[in-house]
Phi, psi and omega in degrees: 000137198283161191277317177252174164241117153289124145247129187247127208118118156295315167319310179308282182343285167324316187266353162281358186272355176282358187233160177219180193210143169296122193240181157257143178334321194241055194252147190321195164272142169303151193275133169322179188249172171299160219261207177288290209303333174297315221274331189253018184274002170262358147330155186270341182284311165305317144337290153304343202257328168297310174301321190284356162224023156101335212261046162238060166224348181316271175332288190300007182242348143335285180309322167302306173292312178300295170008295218278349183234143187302334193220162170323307168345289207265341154336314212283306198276339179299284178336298162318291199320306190273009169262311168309304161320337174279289165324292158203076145288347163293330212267319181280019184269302166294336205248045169063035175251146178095178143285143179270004139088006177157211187244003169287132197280182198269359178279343175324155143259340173313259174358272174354273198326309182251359152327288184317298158287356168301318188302302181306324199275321174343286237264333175288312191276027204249112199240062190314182179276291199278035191023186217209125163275152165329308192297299192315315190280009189248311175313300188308313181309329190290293171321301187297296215299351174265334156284359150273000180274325229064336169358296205250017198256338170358076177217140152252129187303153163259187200143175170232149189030052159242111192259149197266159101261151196218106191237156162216150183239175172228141156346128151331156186188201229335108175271329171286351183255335183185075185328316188286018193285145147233171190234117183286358139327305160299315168307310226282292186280351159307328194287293199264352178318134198028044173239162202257139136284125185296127124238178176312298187287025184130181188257117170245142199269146182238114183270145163223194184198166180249152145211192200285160184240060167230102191321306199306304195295324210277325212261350165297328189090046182282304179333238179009313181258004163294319170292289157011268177310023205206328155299343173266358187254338189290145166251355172186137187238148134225154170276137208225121152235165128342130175200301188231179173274132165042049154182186213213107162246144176275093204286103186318288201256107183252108186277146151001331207222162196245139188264355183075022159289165211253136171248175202323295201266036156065033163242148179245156350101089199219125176145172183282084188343103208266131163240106170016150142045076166280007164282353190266317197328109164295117167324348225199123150207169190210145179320121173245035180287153149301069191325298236273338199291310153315309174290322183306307206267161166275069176292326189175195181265354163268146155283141172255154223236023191341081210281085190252021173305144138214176181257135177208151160273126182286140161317075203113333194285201194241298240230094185327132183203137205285191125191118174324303230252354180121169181264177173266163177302150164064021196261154179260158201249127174207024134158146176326173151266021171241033150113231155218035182249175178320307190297286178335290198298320210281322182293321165338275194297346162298292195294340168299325201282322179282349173241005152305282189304346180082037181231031155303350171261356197241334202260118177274129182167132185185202214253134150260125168252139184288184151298168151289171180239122190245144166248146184317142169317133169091327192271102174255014175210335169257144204274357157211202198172125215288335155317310178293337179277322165287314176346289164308302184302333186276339159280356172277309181296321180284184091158335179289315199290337174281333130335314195290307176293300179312323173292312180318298183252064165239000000 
């Protein structure tokens, strides 16, 4: 009899709760069922999109390494190995190395995303013989989501006249509105993780990392604890999201606050962006990129924006008001100029951690929002189509040159 059982699969799942097995008294807790976001990963279009690039072979070779280990220990070092391995085989799959594992162009992010979630459904529904505690199974999930993430692969070489960047991307996300979405932000740091940019002052190396599109991990401190080392070492950071059709903006301004849109797992958010010390929280935090300069260059073929909108509850006021120009003293926050969603929060919590740490005068850095990433006029059913693969690559290519500009004039 095998030491552990993988039950792999929602199908799976449903036809194992009619049988039961015999445990001992001080037998683990039974293992959770897959989450929302796991659930949709049995569709056929996430499917295809795993075959079509080779990475529906991830997860089971996840399922093979748990098999293989006797203990949490080795559970603990499979995971790791194999979230990392993942990571990046993702990041040389884009930036052309390697096999391309199928006819899916190398520029995707969609592989990544849903590779990943096979793993996490592996390791929740995963019920070894010499058992798992809550605490042991959360950890190990943590460990695959930050080394398949880039989280922890973060290095810069040392050297004089190397300038650090430092990007983050996001998951894909309403997925219930169109299953086949990809998000170029992620493709965007999958393209570039480590890799250097030519500018005037020099050669700059660019690191990056993904995260999750779930208010719960943002309410963990992932942000905060992913950045934290890393930001006193940068000469320039930005947070890179999905954000409007057809133009690309430099979000002035960030708030304070969560608007309750519903995230990968269909939970919504309605409150005041939970931070450390929230007696310190500012409402407002603001970009310390070189907007003008950026809006200004010739970067690509979408326009870019210098973006100073937000929504504030007025000083004394009820009542939510829009104002172009930024907010007023004393005013409450109730959305950025990148909205009250997650891509808002995340540029918040960067920029609180960078004026926190005491480098907002030194440190250049805030949030981009990309285009929308659009498939071609007419295509509602196939995930991809050589309009949407430019699309993507040309949000890539800006999003490089707006680095490029950023390094230049900070």
């Amino acid at each position: 009899m095998k030491s552990i059982r993988v039950r792999l699969g929602v199908l799976g799942l449903a036809l194992l709760t009619g049988f039961t097995t015999p445990t001992a008294a001080s037998a683990a807790p039974a293992a959770p069922s897959p989450t929302v976001e796991e659930q949709r990963l049995g569709r056929a279009l996430p499917q295809e999109i795993l075959r079509r690039s080779g990475f529906d072979t991830v997860a089971p070779g996840l399922a093979r390494a748990l098999e293989g280990a006797r203990s949490y220990g080795e559970a603990r070092r499979a995971v790791s190995r194999e979230g990392a391995r993942l990571w990046q085989r993702a990041v040389d799959r884009a930036q052309g190395r390697g096999p391309a594992g199928g006819d899916l162009s190398r520029d995707d992010d969609r592989p990544l995303y849903w590779a990943r979630l096979g793993m996490t459904r592996d390791v929740r529904t995963w019920e070894p013989e010499f058992g798992l505690t809550d605490g042991q199974r959360a950890t190990l999930l943590d460990e695959l989501e930050r080394t398949s993430r880039g989280q922890d692969a973060i290095r810069y070489p040392h050297g004089k006249g190397l300038k650090r960047i430092l990007l983050t991307g996001f998951d894909p996300f309403t997925l219930d509105r169109d299953i086949r979405i990809s998000n170029p932000s992620g493709a965007t740091a999958l393209a570039l993780d480590g890799t250097v940019i030519e500018t005037a002052d020099g050669p700059a190396r660019v690191e990056t990392a993904v995260f999750p599109v779930r208010w719960q991990d943002f309410t963990e401190g992932t942000v905060e604890r992913t950045l934290r080392p890393y930001l006193p070492k940068a000469d320039l950071f930005t947070t890179v999201s999905q954000g409007r059709v057809g133009r690309f903006d430099i979000e002035r301004t960030n708030g304070a606050w969560r608007g309750g849109f519903g995230d990968n797992e269909n939970v919504g958010r309605t409150e005041t962006v939970p931070v450390a010390d929230p007696a310190s929280q500012p409402q407002w935090t603001t970009t310390t990129l070189p907007y003008a300069a950026i809006a200004a260059a010739p970067t690509g073929r979408f326009p870019v924006y210098d973006n100073t909108s937000v929504t504030e509850i007025p000083a004394g006021g009820t009542q939510p008001v829009v104002r172009p120009e930024g907010p007023t003293p004393g005013s409450t926050a109730r959305a950025g100029g990148g909205g009250d969603y997650l891509s808002n929060e995340i540029a918040y919590r960067a920029t609180l951690l960078r004026d926190r740490l005491g480098l907002r005068d030194t440190l250049p850095g805030g949030h981009v929002h990309t285009p929308v990433l659009q498939f071609g006029a007419g295509n509602t059913t196939e995930v991809t189509d050589p309009e949407f693969v430019r699309n993507r690559l040309d949000i890539i290519a800006q999003v490089k040159a707006i680095l490029k500009v950023a390094a230049e004039t900070s």
